[in-house]
N, C-alpha and C positions, 0 to 999 in steps of 0.2 A: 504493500500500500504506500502512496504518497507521505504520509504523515510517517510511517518507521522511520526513516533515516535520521530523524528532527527528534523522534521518542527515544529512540536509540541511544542517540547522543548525552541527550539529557539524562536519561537513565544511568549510563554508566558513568558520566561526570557526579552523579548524587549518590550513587551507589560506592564511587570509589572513595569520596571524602565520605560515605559514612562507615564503611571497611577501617579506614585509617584513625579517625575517629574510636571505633570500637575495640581496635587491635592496639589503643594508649593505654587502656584498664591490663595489660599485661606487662606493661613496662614501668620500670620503677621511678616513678617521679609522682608526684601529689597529683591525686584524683581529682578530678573535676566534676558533680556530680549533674550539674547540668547537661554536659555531654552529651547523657543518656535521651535527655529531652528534646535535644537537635537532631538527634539521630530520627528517633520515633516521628520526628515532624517532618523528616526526610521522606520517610516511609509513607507517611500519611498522603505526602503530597505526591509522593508517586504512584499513587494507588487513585488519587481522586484526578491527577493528569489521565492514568489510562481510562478512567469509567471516562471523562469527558470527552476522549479521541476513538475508543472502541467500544463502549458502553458497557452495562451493567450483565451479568448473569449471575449463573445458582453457584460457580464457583466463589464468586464474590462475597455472594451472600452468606457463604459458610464460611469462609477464611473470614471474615465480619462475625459472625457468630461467636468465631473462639477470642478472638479479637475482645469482645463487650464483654464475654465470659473472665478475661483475665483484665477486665478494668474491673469487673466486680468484685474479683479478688482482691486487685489494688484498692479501691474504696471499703472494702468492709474488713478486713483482716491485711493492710498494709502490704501484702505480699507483689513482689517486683522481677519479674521475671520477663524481662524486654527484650532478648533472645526470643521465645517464642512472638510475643506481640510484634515485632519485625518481622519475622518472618511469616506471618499468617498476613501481614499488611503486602509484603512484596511478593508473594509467592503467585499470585494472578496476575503481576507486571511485566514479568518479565517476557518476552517472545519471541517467536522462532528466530524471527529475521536477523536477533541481537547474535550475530556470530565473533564479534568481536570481544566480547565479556569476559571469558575465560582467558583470554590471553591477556587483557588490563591487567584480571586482579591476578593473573601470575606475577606479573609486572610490580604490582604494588606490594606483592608479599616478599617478591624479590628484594624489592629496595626499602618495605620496610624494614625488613630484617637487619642489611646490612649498616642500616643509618644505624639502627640503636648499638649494636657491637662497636660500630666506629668512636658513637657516640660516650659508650663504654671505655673502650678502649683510653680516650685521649682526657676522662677523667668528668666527662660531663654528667654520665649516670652512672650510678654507684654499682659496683657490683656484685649480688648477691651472694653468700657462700653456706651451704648448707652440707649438714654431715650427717652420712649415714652409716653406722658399722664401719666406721674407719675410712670412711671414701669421702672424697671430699667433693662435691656437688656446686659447678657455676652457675652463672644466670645470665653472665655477658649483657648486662644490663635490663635484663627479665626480670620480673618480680618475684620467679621462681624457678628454678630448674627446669619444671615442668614444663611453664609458660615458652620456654627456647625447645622445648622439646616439639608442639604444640606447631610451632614454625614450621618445627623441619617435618613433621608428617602433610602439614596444610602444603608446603613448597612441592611435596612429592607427591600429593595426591594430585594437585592442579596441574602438574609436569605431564604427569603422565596421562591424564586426560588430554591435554591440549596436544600435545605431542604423539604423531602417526609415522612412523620411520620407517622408511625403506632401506635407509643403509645406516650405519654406524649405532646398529642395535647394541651393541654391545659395550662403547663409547657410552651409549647413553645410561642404559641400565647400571652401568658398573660407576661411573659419576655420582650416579642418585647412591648408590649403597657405602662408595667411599665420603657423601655428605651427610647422611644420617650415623655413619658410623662415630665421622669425626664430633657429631652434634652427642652424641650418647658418650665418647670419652669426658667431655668437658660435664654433662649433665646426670649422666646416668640414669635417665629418665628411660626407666624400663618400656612402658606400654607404649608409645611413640615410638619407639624405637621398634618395637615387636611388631608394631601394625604395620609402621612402613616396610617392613622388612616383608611382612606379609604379601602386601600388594606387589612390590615390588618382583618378587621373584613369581609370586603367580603370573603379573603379567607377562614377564620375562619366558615363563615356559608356556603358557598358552602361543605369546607371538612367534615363538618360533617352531611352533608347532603350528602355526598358522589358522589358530580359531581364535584368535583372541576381538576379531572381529567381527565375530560368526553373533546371530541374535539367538537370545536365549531366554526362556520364558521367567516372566515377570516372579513368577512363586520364587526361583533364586535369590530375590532379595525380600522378600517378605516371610519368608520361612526364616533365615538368616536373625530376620529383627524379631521374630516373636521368639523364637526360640531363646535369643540373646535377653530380649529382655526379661523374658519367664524366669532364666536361669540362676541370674543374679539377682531379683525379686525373690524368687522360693532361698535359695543359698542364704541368701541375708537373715528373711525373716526364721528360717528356721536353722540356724548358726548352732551347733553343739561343738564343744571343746572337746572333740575327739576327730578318729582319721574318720571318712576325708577330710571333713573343716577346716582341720590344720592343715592338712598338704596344700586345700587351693586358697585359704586364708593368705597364708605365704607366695604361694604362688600370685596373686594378685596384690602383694604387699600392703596387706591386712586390709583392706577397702571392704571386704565383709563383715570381718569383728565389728569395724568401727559401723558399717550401715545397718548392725544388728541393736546395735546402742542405741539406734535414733528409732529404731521401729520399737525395741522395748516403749524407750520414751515417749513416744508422740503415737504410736499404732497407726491404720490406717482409717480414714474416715473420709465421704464423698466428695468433701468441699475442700481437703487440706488442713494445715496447720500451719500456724508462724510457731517457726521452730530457731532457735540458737545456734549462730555458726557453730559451734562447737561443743563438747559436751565432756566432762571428766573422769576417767575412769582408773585402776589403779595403774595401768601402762602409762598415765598420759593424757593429754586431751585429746578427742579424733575429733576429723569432720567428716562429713557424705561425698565422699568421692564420686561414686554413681552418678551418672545422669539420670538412668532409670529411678535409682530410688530416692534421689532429690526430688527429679518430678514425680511420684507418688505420694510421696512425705508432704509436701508441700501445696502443691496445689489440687491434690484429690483422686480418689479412686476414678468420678466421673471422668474426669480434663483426662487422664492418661489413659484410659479407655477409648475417648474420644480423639486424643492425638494417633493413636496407634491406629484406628479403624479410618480415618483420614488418611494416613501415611499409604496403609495397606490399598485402600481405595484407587488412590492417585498411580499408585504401583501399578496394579491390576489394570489398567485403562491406558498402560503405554507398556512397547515392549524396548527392548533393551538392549545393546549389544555386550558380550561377555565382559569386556573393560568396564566398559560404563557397569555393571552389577556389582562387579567386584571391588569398585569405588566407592559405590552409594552404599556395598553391605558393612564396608568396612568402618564407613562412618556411624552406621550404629552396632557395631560389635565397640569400637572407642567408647560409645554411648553407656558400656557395661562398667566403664573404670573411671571413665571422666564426664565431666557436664558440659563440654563446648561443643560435641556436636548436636546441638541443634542450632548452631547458628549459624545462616545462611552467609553473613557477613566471614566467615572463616570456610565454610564450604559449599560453595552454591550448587554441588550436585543435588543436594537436597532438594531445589529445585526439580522436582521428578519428571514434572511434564516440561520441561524446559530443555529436560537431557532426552528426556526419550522420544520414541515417535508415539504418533494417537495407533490403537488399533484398526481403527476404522480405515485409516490412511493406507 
């Protein structure tokens, strides 16, 4: 249509400053808590540009649904979870024709990354040092180990999506493994590091086995996400101090001991709870490392019921090529240890119909 190239543009100039914007809450310099509020108004305004150039339908109307659902949360129980409220605002904006999108926000993940190291580096932001069992954990100017880890799986996942190679497969693949490896010497940021490595070498032997283009049915990543989230859901709430618990307790670096803490605490219940970063125990204070069972704790049996049957929905109505699956599943298998993938601002595969094709097509 006429109007793309004009919506396009503006899309990805608002989406890129509020990417940049949203990827400052991970680097170590004083919070801005307004941020949150220009971000959201970014979104807003992208969402009310496309009804006025493409108009309204029932996708709208539902991503609007969850949208009012989590200001009702914000007004009656304080709860702020603007991760999802972004995303349910942008997730009907985005369209086909935007082919240029994924290569920007490579672009910007590329260069934010390297400013704040640099930045690091020559003394501007501090930076972090964190100790575990004797290892000693950087942050190169991240607020957390993690948060550099977080970088390098988002740099590897956006790579390898934008990226279709007919020669120097090999160059490339082994690049990406020697920059997540070098990101996990400084970090030791386990699960980052495990996922990328995951993706990686899957796509690596799918491509040269020559299917890694091939389409593959949608239940791939929707079996993937229920299963993942079921898994660490049951595991948490039902945590005994004996094997297995302890073998994958450990194996996940205690993120179920401590999300068993909160579900003693808080149990579940439809609407949620405002629950405390943190919680005391005789190891130590934990917090909810999960995504899954942050968002169950927090905003309600109904919302994550209703997130997952949407997610699955959107799945089901586009198919997929094997890369593209093995990307978006892997953003919710992260979803089992950490809380950033749901935000589209760090991985816009989540964008489902955006990545895939319609069936009907």
């Amino acid at each position: 249509m006429k109007h793309d190239r004009v919506y396009n543009l503006v899309f990805n100039i608002l989406f890129s400053i509020s990417a940049v914007l949203y990827m400052l809450k991970f680097v170590n310099i004083a919070k801005i808590d307004s941020l949150n509020i220009l971000i959201l108004a970014s979104s807003v305004f992208l969402l009310t540009l496309h009804t006025v150039i493409y108009g309204f339908n029932q996708l709208k109307l539902l991503c609007l649904s969850f949208t009012l659902y989590l200001c009702f949360l914000v007004y009656f129980q304080g709860l702020a979870f603007f991760d999802l409220m972004n995303f349910f605002l942008l997730y009907p904006t985005v369209i086909e024709s935007n082919k240029g999108l994924n290569k920007i926000h490579l672009l910007i993940l590329v260069i934010f990354l390297v400013s704040v190291v640099v930045l690091s580096h020559i003394g501007v932001i501090g930076n972090i040092l964190v100790f575990r069992t004797g290892v000693s954990r950087g942050s190169l100017g991240f607020i957390h180990p993690n948060s550099l880890g977080l970088m390098a799986y988002a740099i590897t996942l956006n790579a390898l999506y934008v990226f279709k190679l007919k020669r120097n497969k090999f160059i490339f693949y082994g690049s990406l493994l020697i920059f997540n490896y070098f990101i996990f010497a400084i970090t030791d940021s386990r699960t980052s590091f495990l996922i990328s490595l995951l993706i990686i070498l899957s796509c690596f032997i799918f491509d040269f086995r020559g299917t890694l283009y091939k389409v593959v049915k949608s239940s791939f990543i929707y079996i993937v996400m229920v299963v993942s989230s079921l898994f660490i859901i049951l595991a948490t709430t039902y945590f005994e101090v004996r094997e297995p618990f302890i073998f994958l307790n450990k194996l996940f670096t205690n993120r179920i001991y401590s999300g068993n803490v909160f579900v003693a605490e808080y149990g579940y219940n439809l609407f949620g709870n405002v629950i405390k970063g943190a919680l005391p125990t005789l190891a130590g204070d934990v917090i909810i490392d999960s995504g899954y069972v942050g968002l169950i704790l927090r905003l309600g049996v109904l919302f994550f019921i209703g997130y997952l049957l949407f997610m699955l929905l959107r799945i089901k109505q586009n198919i997929f090529l094997l890369k593209e699956a093995i990307l978006i599943s892997s953003v919710f298998i992260s979803l089992m240890f950490e809380s950033y993938g749901f935000s589209g601002f760090i991985f816009p595969v989540l964008f489902v119909d955006f990545v895939g094709r319609r069936k009907e097509l």
